[in-house]
N, C-alpha and C positions, 0 to 999 in steps of 0.2 A: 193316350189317356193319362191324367193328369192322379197322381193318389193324394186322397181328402187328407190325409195328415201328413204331416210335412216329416222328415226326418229329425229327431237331435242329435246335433252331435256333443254336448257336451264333458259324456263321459269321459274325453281326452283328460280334460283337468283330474279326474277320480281317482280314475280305475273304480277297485272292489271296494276297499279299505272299509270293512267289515267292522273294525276295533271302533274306530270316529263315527260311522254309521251310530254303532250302541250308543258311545256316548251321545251324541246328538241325540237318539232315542230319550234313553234318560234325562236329559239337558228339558226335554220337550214334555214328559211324563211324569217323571216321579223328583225335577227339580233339584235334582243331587250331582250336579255339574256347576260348579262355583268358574266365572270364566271360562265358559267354553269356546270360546276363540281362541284365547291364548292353549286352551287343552288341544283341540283338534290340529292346532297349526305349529306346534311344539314351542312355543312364546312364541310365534313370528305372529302378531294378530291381522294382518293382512291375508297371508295364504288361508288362517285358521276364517273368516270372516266367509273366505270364497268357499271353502270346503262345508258350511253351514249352511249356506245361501243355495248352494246345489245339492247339498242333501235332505235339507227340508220339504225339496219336490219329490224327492222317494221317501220320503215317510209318507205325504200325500197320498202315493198310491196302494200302500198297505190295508187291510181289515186292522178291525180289533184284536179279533183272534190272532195276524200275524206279528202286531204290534207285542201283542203279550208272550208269542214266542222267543221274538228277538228281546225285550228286555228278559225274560227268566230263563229262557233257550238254556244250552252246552252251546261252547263256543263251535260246532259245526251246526245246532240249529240256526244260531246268530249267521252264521255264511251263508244257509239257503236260503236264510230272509234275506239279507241282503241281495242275495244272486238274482232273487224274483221279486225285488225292488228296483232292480235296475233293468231286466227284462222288460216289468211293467213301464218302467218311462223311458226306455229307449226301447223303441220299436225296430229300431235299426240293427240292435245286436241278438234281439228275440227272431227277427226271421230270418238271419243268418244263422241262428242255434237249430230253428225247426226244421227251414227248408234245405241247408245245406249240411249241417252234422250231426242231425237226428236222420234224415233219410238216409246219409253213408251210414251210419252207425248198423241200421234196420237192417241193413244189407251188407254185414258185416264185414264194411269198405272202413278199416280203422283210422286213416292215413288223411290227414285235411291239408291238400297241396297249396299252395302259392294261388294255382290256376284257378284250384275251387272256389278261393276268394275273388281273384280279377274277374271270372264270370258271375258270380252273385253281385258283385260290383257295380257291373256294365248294364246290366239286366236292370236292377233297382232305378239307375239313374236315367236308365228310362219313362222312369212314371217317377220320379221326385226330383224337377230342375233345380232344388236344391244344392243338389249332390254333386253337381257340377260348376256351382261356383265357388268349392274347396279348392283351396291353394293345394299343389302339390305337396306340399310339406303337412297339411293340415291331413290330407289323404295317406300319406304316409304312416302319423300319425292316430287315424283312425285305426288303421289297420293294427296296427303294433297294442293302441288300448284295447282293442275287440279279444285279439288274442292272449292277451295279459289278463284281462276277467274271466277268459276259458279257463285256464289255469289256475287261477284264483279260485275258481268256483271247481274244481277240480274232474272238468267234462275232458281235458285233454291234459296228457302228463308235465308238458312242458313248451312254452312257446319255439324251444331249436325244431322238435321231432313232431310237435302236432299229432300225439295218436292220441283215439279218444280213447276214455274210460268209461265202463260199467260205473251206473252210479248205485248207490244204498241210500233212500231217503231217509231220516229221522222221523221218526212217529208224529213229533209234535210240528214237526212242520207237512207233513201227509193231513193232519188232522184240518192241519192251518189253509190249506189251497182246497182240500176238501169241502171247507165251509164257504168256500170263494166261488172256484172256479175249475174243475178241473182238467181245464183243455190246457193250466199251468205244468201239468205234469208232463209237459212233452218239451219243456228248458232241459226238463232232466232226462229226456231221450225215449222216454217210455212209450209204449208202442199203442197202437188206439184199441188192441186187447188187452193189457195192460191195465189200460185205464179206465176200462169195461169192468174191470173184476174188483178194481180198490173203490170202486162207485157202489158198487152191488151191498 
């Protein structure tokens, strides 16, 4: 069986980078981004050009309300927006968060090994022949960006040791997925009682 959406990988070019994220926000909303190319891409207006072009499809998948997070947020509101902007459009790092370190986490298996990747791996690219026409290097690369956003977004301490972390959401981004969606609560590990009671 073939899955209806295809994988992206583009996040390899990203990562999190939560700061350019804002700015590009702003650039897009409130117009107080003079050269945002040359801004996002530190002068270099080529990398600044790519890093725009791929962040204006996760501003795409935001609300309003989370839009108005990330531009007025605290700089950890601004990280959860982004975290669940890149969730939202890479489907490929969303069910490796749910299926593989949200259920160790439940089961409080802290430890996210090599193996648990190569099998979530093998498993996917069974149903997305996408996934296997990644160069080794490009898979390589996936893997290293997948766990460089954990740590960014701060579900795991550090990409050497891979142990997850208890998360704290911020109010205003609770308020923000609230108004969305909130089966979004489970990027952040929360359990499906959990997210029974912040619904209620």
């Amino acid at each position: 069986m073939i899955a209806e959406k295809k994988y992206n990988f583009s996040f390899t070019a990203a990562s999190l980078r939560t700061r350019e994220f804002v700015l590009v926000a702003k650039h897009l909303f409130e117009n107080s981004v003079e050269d945002v190319e040359s801004a996002l891409g530190n002068g270099k207006k080529a990398t600044g050009r790519r890093y725009f072009k791929e962040m204006y499809k996760w501003i795409d998948t935001l609300t309003k309300g989370q839009i108005k997070a990330l531009l007025e947020g605290s700089y950890k509101v601004q990280n959860e927006i982004t975290f669940i902007a890149a969730c939202k459009h890479f489907h490929f790092i969303r069910d490796f968060i749910i299926e593989v370190v949200r259920e160790k986490y439940l089961v409080y298996d802290y430890e996210i090994t090599d193996g648990d990747y190569i099998s979530f791996f093998r498993r996917k690219a069974e149903y997305h022949p996408e996934m296997n026409k990644l160069t080794e290097v490009t898979q390589k690369k996936v893997k290293q960006v997948t766990f460089k956003i954990l740590e960014q977004a701060g579900l795991i301490n550090n990409v050497r040791s891979k142990m997850i972390q208890p998360q704290i959401i911020e109010s205003e981004t609770r308020k923000a997925i609230l108004a969305d969606n909130a089966e979004l609560f489970k990027i952040f590990l929360l359990s499906d009682f959990d997210i029974e009671n912040l619904k209620a």
